[in-house]
Structure formats: structure tokens, C-alpha cells
Backbone as XML, in Angstrom:
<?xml version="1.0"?>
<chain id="A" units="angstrom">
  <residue number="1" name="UNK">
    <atom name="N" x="150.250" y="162.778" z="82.040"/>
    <atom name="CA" x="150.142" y="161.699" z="82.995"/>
    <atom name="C" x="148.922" y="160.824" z="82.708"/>
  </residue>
  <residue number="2" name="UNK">
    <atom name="N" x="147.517" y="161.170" z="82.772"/>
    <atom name="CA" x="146.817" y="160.800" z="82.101"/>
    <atom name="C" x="146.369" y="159.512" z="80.606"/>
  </residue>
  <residue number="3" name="UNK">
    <atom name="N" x="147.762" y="160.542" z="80.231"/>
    <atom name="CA" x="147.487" y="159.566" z="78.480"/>
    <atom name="C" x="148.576" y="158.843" z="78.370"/>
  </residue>
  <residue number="4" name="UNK">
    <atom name="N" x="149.037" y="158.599" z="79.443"/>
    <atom name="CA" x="150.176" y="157.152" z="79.942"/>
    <atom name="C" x="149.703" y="155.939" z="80.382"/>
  </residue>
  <residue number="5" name="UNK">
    <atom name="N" x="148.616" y="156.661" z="81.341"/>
    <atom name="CA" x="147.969" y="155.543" z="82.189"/>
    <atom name="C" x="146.554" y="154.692" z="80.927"/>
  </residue>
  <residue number="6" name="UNK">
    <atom name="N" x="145.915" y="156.055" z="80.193"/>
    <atom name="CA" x="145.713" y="155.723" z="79.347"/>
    <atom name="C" x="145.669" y="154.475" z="78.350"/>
  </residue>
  <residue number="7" name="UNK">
    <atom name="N" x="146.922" y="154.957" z="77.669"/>
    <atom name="CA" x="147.867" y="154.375" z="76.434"/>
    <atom name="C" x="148.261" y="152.873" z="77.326"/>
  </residue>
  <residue number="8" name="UNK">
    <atom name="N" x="148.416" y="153.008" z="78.252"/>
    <atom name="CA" x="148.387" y="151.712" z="79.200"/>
    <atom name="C" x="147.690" y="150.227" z="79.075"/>
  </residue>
  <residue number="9" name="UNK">
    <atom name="N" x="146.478" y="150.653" z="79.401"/>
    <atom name="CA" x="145.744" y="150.082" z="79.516"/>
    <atom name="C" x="144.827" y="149.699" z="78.134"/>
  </residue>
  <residue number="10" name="UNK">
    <atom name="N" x="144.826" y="150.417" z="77.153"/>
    <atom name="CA" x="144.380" y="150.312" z="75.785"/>
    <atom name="C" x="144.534" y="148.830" z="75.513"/>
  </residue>
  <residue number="11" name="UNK">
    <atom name="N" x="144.108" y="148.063" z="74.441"/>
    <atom name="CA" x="144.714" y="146.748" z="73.982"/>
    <atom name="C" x="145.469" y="146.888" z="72.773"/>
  </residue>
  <residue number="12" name="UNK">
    <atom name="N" x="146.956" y="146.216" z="72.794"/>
    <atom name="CA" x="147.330" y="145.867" z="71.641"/>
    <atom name="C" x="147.241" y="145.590" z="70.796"/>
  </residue>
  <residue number="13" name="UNK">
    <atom name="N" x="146.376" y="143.960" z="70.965"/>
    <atom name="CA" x="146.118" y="143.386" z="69.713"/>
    <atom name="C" x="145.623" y="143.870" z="68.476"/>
  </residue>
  <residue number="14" name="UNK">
    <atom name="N" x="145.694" y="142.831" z="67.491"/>
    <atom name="CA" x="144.897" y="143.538" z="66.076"/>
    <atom name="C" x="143.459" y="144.164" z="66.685"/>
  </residue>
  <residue number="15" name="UNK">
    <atom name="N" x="143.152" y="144.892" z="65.366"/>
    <atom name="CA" x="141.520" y="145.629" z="65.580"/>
    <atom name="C" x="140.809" y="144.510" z="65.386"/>
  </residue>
  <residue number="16" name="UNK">
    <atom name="N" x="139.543" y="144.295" z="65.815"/>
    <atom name="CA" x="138.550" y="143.587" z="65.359"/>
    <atom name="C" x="138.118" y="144.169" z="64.322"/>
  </residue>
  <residue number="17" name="UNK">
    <atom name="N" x="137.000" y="142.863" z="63.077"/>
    <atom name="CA" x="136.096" y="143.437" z="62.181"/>
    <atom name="C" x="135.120" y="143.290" z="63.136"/>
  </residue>
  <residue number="18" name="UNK">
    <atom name="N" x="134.149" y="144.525" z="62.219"/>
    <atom name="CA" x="132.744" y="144.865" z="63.299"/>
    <atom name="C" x="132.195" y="143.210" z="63.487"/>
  </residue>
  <residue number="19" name="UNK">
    <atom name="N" x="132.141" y="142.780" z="62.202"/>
    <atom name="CA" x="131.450" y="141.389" z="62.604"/>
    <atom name="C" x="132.090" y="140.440" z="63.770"/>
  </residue>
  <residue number="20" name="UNK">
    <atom name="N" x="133.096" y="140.468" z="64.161"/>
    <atom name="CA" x="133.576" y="139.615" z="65.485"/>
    <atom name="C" x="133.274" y="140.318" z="66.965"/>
  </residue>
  <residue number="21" name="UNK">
    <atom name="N" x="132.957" y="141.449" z="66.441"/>
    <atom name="CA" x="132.264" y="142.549" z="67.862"/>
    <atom name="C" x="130.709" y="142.030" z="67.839"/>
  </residue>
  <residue number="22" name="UNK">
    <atom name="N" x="130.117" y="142.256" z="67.220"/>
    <atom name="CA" x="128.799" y="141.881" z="66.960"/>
    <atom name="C" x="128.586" y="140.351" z="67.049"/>
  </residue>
  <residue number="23" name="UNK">
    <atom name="N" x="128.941" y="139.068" z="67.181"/>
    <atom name="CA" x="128.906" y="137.792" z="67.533"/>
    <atom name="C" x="128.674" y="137.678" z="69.264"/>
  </residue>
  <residue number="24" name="UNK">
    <atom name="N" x="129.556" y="138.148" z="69.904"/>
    <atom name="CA" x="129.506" y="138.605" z="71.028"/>
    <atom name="C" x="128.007" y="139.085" z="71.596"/>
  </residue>
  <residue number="25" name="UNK">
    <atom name="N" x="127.569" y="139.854" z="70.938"/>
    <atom name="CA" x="126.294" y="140.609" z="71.178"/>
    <atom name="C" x="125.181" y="139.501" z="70.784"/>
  </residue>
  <residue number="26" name="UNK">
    <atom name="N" x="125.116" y="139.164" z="69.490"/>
    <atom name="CA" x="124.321" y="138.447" z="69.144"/>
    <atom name="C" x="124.056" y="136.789" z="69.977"/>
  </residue>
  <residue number="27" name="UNK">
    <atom name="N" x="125.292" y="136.614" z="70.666"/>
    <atom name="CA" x="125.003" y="135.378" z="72.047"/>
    <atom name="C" x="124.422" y="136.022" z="73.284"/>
  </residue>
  <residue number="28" name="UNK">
    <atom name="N" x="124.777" y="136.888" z="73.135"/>
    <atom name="CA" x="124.100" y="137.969" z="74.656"/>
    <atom name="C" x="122.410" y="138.029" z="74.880"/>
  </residue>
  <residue number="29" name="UNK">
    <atom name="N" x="122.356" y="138.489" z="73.373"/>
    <atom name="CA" x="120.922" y="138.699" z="72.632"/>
    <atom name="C" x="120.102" y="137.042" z="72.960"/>
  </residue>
  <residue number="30" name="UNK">
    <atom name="N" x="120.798" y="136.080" z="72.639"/>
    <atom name="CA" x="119.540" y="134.670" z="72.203"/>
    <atom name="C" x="119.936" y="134.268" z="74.132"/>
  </residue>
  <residue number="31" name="UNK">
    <atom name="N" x="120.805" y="134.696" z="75.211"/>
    <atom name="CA" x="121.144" y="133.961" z="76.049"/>
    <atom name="C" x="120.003" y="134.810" z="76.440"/>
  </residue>
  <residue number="32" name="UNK">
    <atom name="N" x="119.477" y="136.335" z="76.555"/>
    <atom name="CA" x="118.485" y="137.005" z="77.498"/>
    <atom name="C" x="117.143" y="136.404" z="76.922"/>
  </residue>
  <residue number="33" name="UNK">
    <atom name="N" x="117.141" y="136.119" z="76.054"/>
    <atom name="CA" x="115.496" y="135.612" z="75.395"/>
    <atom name="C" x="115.594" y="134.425" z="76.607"/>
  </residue>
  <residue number="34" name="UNK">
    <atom name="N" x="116.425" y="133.403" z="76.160"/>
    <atom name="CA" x="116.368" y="131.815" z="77.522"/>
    <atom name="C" x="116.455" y="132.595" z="78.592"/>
  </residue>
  <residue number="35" name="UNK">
    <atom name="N" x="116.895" y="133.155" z="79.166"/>
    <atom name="CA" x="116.525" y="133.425" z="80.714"/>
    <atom name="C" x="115.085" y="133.842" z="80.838"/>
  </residue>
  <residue number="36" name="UNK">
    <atom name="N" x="114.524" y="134.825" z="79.658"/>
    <atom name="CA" x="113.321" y="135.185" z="79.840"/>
    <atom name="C" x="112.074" y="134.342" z="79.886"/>
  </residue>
  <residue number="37" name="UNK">
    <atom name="N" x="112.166" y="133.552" z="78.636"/>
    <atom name="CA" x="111.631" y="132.200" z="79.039"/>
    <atom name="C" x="111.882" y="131.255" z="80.291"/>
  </residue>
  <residue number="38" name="UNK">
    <atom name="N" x="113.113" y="131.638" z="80.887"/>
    <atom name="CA" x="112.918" y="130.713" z="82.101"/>
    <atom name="C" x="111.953" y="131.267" z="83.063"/>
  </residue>
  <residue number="39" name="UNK">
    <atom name="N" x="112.610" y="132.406" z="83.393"/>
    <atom name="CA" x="111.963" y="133.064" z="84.371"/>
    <atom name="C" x="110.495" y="133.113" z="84.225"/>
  </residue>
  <residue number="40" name="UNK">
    <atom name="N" x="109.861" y="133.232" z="82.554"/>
    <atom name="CA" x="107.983" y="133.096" z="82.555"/>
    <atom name="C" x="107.750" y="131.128" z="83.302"/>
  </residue>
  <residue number="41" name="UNK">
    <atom name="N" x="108.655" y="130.537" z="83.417"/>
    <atom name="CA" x="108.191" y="129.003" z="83.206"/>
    <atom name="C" x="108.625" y="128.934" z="84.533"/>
  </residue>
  <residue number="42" name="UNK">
    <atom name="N" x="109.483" y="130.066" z="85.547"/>
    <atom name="CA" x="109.195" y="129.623" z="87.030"/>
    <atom name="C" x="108.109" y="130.835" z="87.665"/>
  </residue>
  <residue number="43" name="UNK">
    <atom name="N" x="107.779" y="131.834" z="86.821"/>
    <atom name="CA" x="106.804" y="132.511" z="87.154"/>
    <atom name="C" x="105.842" y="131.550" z="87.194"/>
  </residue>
  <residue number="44" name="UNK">
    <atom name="N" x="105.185" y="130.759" z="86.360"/>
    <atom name="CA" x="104.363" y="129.635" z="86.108"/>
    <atom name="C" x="103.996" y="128.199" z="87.343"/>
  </residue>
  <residue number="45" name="UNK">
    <atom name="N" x="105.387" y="128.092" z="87.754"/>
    <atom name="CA" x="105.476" y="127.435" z="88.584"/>
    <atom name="C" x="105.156" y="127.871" z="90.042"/>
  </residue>
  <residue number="46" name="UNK">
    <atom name="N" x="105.342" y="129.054" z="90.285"/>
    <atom name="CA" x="105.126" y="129.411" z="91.405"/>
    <atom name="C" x="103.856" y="129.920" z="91.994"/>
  </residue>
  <residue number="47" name="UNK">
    <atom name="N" x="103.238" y="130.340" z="90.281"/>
    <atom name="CA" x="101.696" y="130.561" z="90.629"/>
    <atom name="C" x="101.110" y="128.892" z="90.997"/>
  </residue>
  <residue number="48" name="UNK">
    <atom name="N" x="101.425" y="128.269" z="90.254"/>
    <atom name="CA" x="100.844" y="127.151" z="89.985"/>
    <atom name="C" x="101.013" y="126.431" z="91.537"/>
  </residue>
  <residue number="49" name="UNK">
    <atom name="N" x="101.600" y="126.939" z="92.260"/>
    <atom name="CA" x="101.823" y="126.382" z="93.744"/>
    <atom name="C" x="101.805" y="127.047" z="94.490"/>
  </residue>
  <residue number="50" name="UNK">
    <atom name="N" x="101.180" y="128.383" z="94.091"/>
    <atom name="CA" x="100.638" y="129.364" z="95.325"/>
    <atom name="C" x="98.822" y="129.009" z="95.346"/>
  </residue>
  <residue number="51" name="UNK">
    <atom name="N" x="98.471" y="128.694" z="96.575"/>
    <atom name="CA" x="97.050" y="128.204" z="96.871"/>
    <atom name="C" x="96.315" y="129.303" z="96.016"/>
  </residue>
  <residue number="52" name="UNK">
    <atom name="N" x="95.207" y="129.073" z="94.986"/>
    <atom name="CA" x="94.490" y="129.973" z="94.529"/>
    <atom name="C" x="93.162" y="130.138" z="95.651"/>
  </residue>
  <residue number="53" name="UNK">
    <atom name="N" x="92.475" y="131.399" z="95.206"/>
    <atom name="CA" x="91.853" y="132.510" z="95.938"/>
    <atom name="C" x="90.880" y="132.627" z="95.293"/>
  </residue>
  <residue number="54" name="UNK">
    <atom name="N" x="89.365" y="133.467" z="95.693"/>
    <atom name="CA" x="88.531" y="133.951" z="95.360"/>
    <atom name="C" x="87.826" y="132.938" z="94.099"/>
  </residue>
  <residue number="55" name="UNK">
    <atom name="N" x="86.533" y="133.430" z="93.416"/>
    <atom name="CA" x="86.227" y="132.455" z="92.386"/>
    <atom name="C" x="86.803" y="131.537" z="91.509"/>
  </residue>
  <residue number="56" name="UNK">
    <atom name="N" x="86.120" y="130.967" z="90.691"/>
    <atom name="CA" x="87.231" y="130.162" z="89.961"/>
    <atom name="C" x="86.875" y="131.141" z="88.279"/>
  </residue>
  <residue number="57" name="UNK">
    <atom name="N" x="87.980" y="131.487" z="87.508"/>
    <atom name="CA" x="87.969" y="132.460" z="86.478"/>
    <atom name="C" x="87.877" y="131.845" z="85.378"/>
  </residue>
  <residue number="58" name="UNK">
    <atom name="N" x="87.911" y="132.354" z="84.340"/>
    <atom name="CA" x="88.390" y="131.513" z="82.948"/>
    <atom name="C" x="90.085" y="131.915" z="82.356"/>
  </residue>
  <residue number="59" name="UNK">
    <atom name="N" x="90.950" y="132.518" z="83.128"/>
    <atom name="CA" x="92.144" y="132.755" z="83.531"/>
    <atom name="C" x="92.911" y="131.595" z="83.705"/>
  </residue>
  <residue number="60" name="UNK">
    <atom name="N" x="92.083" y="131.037" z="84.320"/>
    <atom name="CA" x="93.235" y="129.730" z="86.061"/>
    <atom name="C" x="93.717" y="128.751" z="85.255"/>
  </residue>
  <residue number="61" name="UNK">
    <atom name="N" x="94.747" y="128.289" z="85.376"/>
    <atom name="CA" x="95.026" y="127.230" z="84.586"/>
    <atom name="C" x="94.228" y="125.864" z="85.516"/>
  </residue>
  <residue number="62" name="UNK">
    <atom name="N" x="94.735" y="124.897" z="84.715"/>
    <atom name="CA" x="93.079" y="123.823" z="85.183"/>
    <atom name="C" x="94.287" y="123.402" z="86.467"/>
  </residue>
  <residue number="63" name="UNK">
    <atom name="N" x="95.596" y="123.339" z="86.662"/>
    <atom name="CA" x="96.041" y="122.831" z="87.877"/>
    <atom name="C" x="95.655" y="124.026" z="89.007"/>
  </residue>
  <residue number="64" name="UNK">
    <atom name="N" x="95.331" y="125.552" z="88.817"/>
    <atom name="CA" x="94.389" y="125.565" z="89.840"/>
    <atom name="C" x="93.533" y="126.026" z="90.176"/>
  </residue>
  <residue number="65" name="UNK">
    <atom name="N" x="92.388" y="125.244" z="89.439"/>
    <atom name="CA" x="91.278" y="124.884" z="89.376"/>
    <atom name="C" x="91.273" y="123.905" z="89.876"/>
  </residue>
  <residue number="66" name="UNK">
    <atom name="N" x="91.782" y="122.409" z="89.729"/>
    <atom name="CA" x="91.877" y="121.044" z="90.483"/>
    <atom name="C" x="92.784" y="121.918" z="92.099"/>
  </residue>
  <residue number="67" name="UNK">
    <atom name="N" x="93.504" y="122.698" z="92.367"/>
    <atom name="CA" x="93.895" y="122.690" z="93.736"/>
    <atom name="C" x="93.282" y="123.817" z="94.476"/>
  </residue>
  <residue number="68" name="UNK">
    <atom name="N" x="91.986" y="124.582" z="93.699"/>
    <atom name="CA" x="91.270" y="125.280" z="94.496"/>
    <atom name="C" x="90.194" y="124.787" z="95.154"/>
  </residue>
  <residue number="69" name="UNK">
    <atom name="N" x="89.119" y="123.617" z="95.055"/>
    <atom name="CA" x="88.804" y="123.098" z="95.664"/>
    <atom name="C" x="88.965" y="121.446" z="95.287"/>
  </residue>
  <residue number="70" name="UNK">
    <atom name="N" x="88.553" y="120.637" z="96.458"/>
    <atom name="CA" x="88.722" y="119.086" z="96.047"/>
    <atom name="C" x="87.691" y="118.754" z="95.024"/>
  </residue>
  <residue number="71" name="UNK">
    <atom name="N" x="86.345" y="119.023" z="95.151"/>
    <atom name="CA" x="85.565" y="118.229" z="94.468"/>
    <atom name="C" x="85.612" y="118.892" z="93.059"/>
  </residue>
  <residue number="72" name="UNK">
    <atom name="N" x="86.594" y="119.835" z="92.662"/>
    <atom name="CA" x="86.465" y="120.591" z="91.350"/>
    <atom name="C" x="86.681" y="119.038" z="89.882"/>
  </residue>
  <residue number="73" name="UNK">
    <atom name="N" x="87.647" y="118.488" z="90.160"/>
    <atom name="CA" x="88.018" y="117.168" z="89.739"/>
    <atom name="C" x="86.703" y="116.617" z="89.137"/>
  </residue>
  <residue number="74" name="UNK">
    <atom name="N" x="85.766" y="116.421" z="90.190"/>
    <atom name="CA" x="84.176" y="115.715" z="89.937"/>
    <atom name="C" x="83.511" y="116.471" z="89.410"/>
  </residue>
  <residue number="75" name="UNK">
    <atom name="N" x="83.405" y="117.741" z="89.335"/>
    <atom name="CA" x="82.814" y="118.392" z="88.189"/>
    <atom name="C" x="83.038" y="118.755" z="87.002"/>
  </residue>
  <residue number="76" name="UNK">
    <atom name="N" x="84.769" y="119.034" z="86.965"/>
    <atom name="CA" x="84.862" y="118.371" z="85.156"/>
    <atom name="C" x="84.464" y="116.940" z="84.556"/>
  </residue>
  <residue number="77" name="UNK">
    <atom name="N" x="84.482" y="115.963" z="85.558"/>
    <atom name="CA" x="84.585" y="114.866" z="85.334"/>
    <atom name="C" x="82.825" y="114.837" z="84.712"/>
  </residue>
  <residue number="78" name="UNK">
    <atom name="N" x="82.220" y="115.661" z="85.011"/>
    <atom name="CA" x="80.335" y="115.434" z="85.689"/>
    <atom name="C" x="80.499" y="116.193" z="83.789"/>
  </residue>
  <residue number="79" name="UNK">
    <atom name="N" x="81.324" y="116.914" z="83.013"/>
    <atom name="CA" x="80.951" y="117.306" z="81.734"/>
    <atom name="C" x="82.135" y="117.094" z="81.031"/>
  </residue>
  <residue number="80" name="UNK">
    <atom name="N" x="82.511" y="115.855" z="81.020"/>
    <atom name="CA" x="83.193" y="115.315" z="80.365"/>
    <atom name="C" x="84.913" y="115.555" z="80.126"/>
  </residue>
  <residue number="81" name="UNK">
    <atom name="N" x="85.334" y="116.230" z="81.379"/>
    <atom name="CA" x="86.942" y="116.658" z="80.706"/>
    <atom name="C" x="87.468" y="115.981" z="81.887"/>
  </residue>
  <residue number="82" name="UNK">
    <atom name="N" x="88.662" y="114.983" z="81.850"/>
    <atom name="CA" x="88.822" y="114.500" z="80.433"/>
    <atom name="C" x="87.902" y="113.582" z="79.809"/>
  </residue>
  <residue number="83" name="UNK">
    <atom name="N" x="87.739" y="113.884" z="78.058"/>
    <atom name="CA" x="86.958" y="113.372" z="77.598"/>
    <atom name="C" x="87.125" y="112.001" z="76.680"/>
  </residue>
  <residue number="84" name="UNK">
    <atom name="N" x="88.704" y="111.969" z="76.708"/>
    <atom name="CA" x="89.316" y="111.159" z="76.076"/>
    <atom name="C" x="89.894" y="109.722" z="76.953"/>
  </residue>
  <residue number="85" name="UNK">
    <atom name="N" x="89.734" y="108.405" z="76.913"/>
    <atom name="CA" x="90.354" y="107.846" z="77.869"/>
    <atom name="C" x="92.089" y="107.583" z="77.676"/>
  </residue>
  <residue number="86" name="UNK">
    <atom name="N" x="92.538" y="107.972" z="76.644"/>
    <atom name="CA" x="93.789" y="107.986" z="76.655"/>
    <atom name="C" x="94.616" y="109.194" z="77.136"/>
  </residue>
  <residue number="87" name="UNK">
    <atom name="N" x="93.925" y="110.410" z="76.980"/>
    <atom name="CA" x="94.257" y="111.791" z="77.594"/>
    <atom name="C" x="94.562" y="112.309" z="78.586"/>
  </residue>
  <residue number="88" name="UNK">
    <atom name="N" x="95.042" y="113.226" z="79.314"/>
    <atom name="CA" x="94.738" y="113.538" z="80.516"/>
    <atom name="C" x="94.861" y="115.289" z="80.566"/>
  </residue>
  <residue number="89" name="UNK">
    <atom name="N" x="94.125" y="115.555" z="81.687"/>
    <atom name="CA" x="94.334" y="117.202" z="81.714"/>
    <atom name="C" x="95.779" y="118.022" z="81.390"/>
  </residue>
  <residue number="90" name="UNK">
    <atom name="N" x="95.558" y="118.802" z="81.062"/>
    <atom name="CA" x="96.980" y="119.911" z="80.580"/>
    <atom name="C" x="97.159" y="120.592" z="81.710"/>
  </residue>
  <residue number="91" name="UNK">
    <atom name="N" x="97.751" y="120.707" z="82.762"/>
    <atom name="CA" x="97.777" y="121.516" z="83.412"/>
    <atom name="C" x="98.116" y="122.527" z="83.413"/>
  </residue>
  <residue number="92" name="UNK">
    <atom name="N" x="99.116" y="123.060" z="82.494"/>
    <atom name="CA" x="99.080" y="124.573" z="82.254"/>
    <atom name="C" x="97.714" y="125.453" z="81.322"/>
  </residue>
  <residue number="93" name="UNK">
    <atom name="N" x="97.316" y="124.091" z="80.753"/>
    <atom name="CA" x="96.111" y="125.167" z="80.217"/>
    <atom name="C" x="95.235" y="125.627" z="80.635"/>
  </residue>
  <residue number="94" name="UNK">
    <atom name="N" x="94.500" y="126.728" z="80.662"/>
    <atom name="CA" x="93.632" y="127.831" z="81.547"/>
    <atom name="C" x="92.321" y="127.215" z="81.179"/>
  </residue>
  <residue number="95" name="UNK">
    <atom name="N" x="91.373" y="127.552" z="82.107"/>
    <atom name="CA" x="89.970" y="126.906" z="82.004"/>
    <atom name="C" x="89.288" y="127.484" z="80.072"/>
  </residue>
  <residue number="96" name="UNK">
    <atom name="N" x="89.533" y="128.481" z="80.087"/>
    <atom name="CA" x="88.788" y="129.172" z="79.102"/>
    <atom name="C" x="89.273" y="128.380" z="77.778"/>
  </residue>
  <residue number="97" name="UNK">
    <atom name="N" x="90.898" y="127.517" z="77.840"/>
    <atom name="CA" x="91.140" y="126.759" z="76.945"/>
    <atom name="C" x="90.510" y="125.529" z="76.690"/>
  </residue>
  <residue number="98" name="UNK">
    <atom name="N" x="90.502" y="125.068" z="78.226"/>
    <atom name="CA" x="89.530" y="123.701" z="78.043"/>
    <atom name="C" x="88.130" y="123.925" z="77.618"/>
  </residue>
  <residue number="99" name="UNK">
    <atom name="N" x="87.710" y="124.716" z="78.004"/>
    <atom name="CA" x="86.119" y="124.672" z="77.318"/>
    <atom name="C" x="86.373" y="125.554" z="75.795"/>
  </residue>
  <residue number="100" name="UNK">
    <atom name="N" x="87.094" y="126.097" z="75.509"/>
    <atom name="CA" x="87.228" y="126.155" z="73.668"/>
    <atom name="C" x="87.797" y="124.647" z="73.016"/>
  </residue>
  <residue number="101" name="UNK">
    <atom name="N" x="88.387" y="124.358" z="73.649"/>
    <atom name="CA" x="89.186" y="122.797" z="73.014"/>
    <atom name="C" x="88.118" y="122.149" z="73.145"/>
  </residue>
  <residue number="102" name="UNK">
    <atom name="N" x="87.494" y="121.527" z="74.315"/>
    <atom name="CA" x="86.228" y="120.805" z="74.063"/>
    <atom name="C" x="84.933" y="121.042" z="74.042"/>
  </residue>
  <residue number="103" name="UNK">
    <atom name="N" x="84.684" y="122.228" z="73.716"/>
    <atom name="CA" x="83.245" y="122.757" z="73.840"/>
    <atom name="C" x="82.499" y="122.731" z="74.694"/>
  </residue>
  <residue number="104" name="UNK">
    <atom name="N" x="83.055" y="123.301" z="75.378"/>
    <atom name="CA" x="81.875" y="122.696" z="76.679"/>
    <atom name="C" x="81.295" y="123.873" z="77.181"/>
  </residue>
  <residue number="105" name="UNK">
    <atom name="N" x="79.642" y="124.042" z="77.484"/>
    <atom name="CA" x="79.557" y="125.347" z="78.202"/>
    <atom name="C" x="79.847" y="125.802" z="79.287"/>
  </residue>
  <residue number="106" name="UNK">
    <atom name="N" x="80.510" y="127.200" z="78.949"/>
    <atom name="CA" x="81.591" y="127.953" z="79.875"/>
    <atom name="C" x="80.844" y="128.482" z="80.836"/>
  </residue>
  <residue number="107" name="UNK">
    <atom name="N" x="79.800" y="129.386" z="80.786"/>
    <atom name="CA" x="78.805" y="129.489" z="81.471"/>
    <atom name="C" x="78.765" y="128.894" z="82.594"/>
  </residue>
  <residue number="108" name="UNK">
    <atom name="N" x="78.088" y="127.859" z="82.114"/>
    <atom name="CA" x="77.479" y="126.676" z="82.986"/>
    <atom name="C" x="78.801" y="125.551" z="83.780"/>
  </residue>
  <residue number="109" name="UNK">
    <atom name="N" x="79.859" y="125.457" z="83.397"/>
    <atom name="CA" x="81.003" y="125.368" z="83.978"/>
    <atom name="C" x="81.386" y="125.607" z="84.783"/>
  </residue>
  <residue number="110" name="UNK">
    <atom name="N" x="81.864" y="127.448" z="84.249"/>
    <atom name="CA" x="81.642" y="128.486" z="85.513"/>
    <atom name="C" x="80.935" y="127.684" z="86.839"/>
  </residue>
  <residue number="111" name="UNK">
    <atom name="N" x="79.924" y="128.217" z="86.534"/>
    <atom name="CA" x="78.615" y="128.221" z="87.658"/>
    <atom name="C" x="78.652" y="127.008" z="88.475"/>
  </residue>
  <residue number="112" name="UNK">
    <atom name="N" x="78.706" y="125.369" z="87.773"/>
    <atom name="CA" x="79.498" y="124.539" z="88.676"/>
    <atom name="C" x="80.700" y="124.516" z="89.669"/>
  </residue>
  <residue number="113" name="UNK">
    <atom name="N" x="81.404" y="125.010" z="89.041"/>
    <atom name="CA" x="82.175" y="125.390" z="89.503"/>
    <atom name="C" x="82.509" y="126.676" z="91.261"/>
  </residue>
  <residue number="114" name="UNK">
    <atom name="N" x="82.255" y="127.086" z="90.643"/>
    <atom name="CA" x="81.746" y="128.360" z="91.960"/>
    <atom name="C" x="80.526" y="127.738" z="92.796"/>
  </residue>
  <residue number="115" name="UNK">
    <atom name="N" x="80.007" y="127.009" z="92.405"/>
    <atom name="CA" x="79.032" y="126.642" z="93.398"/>
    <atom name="C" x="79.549" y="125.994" z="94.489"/>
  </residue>
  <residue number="116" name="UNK">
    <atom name="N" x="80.757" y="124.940" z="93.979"/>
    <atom name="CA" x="81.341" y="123.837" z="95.225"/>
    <atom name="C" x="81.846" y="125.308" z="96.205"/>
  </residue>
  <residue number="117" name="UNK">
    <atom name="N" x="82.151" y="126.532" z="95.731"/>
    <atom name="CA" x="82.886" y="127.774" z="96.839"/>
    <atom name="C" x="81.553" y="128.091" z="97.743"/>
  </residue>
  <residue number="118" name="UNK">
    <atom name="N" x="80.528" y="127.968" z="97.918"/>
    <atom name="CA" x="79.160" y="128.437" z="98.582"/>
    <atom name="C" x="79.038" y="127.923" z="99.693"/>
  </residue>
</chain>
């Protein structure tokens, strides 16, 4: 009874070659990478619009850094970032990038920085 219901349900058609089984997989494979990337780029987004907290790090990306306090804006501005007049801030890039990209001391950045929190 079993190997009726079985034999049933089996498929007819020709066999596949392994390679037409494996195509299948290999779209499965590049479709989970794009979701994964999506999901890091609304992870991104959602930090990026959750109010930041506590000091300012060399972590934060500079959008929030500009939305942790107002006058943060005037103190990059006070050491030059942006330094370019055609440029404008990256907002996904993290503080610790902007002061390696333009040299600027991190330190002393920092410390501006955290001061407007006092």
C-alpha cells in the first residue's frame, strides 16, 4: 500500500543532469547573499534613525554624530570637515573614517566633541 502511494507521487519525467539540479541552487545561493546585503543596508538605516546615546565614539557614523547633538555640525566645521567646497559629508562613514581620510586630530575631535554633551 505504501509503495503505491509512493510510486504515485514520484515524477515521471526524464532524470535531470546534476548540472540542471545545481543551477537551481546556485540562484538560491547569489539571491541569499542580496537579501543579506539588504538586510545590513536596513540594519544601517535604522540605526541611522534611532536617536544616538551616550558619548560620541569613533564607531558613529558622522549622520549620528550630526543627529546627536545640534552644534556637532559647528565643530567639524571649527576643523575643517567638510574640507572641500565641492564635497559634502558621507554619512555612512564613521567618525574614525573621517579623521583618517582627512587627518584630523582624533583626540582632540573626540574631546570637542563630547564637550558640547557637558
Amino acid at each position: 500500500m505504501i509503495e503505491e502511494i509512493v510510486v504515485q507521487y514520484l515524477p515521471t519525467g526524464p532524470v535531470l543532469a546534476s548540472r540542471e539540479l545545481e543551477a537551481p541552487a546556485l540562484l538560491l545561493s547569489d539571491e541569499s547573499k542580496r537579501l543579506q546585503e539588504v538586510e545590513m543596508q536596513l540594519d544601517a538605516i535604522a540605526d541611522s534613525l534611532s536617536p544616538p546615546t551616550g558619548p560620541f565614539h569613533l564607531g558613529m557614523t558622522m549622520a549620528a554624530v550630526l543627529r546627536r547633538h545640534v552644534e556637532a555640525r559647528d565643530v567639524l566645521a571649527a576643523v575643517g570637515l567638510p574640507g572641500c567646497g565641492g564635497c559634502s559629508v558621507r554619512h555612512d562613514e564613521t567618525l574614525e573614517e573621517a579623521i583618517e581620510a582627512y587627518a584630523f586630530d582624533g583626540p582632540d575631535l573626540l574631546g570637542r566633541l563630547n564637550a558640547l554633551l557637558i
